[in-house]
C-alpha positions in Angstrom: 0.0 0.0 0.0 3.0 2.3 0.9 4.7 1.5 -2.3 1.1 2.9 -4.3 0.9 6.0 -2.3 4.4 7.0 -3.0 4.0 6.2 -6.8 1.1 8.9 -6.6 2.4 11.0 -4.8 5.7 10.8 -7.5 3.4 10.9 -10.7 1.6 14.1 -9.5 5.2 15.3 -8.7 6.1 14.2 -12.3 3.2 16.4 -13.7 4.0 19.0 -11.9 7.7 19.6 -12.7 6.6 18.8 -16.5 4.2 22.0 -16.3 7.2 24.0 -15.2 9.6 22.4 -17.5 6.3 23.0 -20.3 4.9 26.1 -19.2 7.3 27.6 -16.9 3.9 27.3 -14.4 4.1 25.8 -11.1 1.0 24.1 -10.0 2.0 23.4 -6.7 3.0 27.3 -6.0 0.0 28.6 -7.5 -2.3 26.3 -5.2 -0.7 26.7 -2.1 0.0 30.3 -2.3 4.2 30.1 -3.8 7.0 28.1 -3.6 8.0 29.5 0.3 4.6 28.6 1.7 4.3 25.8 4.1 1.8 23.6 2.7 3.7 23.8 -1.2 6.9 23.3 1.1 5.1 19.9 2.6 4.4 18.8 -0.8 7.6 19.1 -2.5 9.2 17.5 0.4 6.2 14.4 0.0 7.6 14.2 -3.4 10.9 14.0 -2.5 10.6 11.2 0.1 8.2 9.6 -1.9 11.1 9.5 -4.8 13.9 8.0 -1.9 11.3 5.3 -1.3 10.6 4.4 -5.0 14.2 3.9 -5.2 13.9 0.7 -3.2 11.5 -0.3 -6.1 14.3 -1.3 -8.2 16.5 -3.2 -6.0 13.5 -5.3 -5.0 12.5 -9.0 -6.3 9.1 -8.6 -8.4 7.4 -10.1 -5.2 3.7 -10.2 -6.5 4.9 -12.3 -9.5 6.6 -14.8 -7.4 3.6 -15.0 -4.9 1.2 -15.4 -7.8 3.1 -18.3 -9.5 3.3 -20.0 -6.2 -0.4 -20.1 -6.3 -0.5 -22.1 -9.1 
């Protein structure tokens, strides 16, 4: 469940740096009132952590597909 809420967490992320990259617009700032207010502060910094966690995604054993073939 953790590994889902970091990946959406990282996509929205992803969508947001490609409208600045894009657009040259922030979405974040714009919502929470610029890049120096707390809440847009709190969810660059989700994004962040939520990248470090992903991380561990590749250095993992695809454990679903193992599980599932177990089944079997």
């Amino acid at each position: 469940m953790l590994d889902r809420i970091a990946l959406i967490i990282l996509v929205i992320g992803g969508i947001n740096w490609g409208s600045i990259g894009l657009f040259q617009f922030d979405i974040v700032s714009w919502i929470f009132g610029g890049q120096g207010a707390v809440l847009s502060r709190i969810i660059y910094t989700l994004v962040a952590l939520s990248a470090i966690w992903c991380i561990s995604l590749m250095f993992r054993e695809n454990e679903l597909v193992e599980e599932i073939h177990h089944e079997d």
